[in-house]
N, C-alpha and C positions, 0 to 999 in steps of 0.2 A: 761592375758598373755602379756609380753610385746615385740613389736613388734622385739627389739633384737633378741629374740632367735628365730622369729618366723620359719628360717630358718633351722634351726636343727629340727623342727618337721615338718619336710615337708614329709618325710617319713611316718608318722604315715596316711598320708592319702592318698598316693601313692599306700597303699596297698589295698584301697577297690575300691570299686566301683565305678566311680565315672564318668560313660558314659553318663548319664543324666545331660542338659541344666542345669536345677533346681532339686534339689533334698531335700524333708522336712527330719528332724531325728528325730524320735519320742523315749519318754525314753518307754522304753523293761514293765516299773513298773507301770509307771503312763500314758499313753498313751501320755501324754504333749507336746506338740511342746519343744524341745530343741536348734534347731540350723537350719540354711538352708544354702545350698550351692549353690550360683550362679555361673555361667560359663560365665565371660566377660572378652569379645578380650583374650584369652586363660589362663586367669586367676583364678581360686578356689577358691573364695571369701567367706568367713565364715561369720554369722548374726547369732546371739544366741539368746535366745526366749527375752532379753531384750532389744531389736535396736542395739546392737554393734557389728563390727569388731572383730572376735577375731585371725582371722590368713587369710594371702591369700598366695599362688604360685602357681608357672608355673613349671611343671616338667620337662619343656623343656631350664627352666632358668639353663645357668651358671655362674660364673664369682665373683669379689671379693665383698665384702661385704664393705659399707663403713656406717662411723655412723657421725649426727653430732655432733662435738664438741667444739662448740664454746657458753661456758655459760652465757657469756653478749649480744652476738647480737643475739643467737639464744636460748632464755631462752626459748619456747615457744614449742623448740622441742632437746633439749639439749640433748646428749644421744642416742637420737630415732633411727634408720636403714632411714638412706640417700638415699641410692644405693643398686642392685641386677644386679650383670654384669650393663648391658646397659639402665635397667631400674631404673629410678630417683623417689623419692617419697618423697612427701611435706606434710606440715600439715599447720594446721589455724591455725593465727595471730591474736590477737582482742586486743584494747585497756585495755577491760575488762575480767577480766584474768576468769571471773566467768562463760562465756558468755556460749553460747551451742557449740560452736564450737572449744571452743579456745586449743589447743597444739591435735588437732583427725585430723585424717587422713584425706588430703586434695585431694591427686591427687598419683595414682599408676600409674606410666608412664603415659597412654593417659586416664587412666579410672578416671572420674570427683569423688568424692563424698561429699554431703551436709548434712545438719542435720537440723533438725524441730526447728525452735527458739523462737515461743510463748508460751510461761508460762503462756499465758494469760487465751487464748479461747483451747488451746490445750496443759493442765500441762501436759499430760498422754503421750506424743509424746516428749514432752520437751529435746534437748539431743541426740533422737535417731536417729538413718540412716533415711535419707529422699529418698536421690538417688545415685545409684551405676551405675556411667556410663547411662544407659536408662533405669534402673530399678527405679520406683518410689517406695519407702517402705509408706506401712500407716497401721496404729494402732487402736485398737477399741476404743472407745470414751467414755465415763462416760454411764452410764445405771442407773436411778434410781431406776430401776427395778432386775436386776441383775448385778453385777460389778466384776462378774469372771472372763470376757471376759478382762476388759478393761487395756491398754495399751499393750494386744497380738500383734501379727503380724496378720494382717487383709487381707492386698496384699501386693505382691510382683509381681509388675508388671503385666501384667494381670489378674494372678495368685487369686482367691480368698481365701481367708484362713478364716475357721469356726471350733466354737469348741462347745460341749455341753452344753446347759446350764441348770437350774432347773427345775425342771419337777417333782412334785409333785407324779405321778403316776411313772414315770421311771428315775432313779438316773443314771444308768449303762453309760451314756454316759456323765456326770456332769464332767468339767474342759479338757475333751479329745478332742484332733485333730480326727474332723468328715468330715473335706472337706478339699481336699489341691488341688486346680483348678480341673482338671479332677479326682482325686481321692477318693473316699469316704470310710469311715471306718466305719464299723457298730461293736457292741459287744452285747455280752449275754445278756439279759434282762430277762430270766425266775430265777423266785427268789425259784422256788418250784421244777420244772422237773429235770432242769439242774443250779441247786442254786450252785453247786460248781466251775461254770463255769462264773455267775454271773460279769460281769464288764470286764471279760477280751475282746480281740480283737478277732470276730469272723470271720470277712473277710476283706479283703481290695482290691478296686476294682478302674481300671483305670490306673493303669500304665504305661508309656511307655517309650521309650528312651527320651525324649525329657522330662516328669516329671513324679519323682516317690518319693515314701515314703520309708524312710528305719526304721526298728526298732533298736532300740541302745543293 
């Protein structure tokens, strides 16, 4: 989504819930982590299960929208949403136009954000949100073991983030969001009693204003 319009769909999220600090969004089908919403310095910040930004506001923002446009000095964000009223919004510059950073979102008014830059010892982070303001983002890492985990969202700020992995005797939690900090999610695992129930979501536990799970 580009960050132009993100303003016209400010509404779409106006409408839910959205009282909780941090809030994970799991899909409804696949229990998957989808997206996460952080709440900085009164901000909506959106993170989608691959490291990115995909929309922020402040419902309390008003004011003109300005974009920039200047395609020689500012090739780097040419185009992109400048302003929101009073708040200013920058992106990263790099000589190298390849680089992890280069034309993503730099600074939301007072709110910093970085990205992970080694391809090296950390391909799987490569690119993604590092830090939003005081939120540290980190990622699962390689597993020679199992690699279904890796490049998910691992933390988010204190926040620990877990999800199923292979389990020879029990599949039913295999790729699913099972920890999101204080919240755990269990499902079905009788294959014979309650085999038509098999893999769905049977409870989720831990909630509260401050962090919760939503289903999409």
């Amino acid at each position: 989504m580009k960050l132009k319009y993100l303003f016209f769909f400010t509404f779409l999220w106006s409408s839910m819930a959205l009282e909780a600090q941090i809030r994970a969004n799991i899909s409804g089908k696949t229990y998957d982590l989808e997206s996460v919403n952080l709440k900085v310095d009164g901000f909506i910040i959106t993170i989608d299960a691959q490291g990115e930004i995909t929309d922020f506001h402040n419902s309390d923002l008003n004011g003109e929208l300005t974009y920039y446009d200047d395609q020689y000095f500012d090739q780097y964000k040419y185009g992109k949403l400048k302003s929101m009223g009073d708040v200013k919004i920058d992106y990263w510059d790099d000589l190298n136009k390849d680089s992890a950073r280069y034309g993503k979102l730099k600074n939301i008014g007072n709110i910093d954000v970085d990205y992970w830059d080694d391809s090296i010892f950390n391909k799987e982070k490569w690119g993604k949100i590092k830090k939003i303001g005081n939120f540290t983002i980190d990622y699962w890492p390689n597993d020679v073991i199992d690699n279904s985990r890796m490049g998910k969202l691992k933390s988010v700020g204190d926040i620990s983030v877990d999800y199923g992995i292979k389990d020879i005797i029990d599949e039913s939690k295999y790729r699913k969001l099972i920890k999101f900090g204080p919240v755990s999610l269990e499902y079905w695992n009788d294959k014979f009693i309650e085999k038509n129930k098999y893999g769905r979501l049977k409870s989720m536990k831990g909630n509260s204003d401050d962090i919760s799970v939503f289903i999409l």
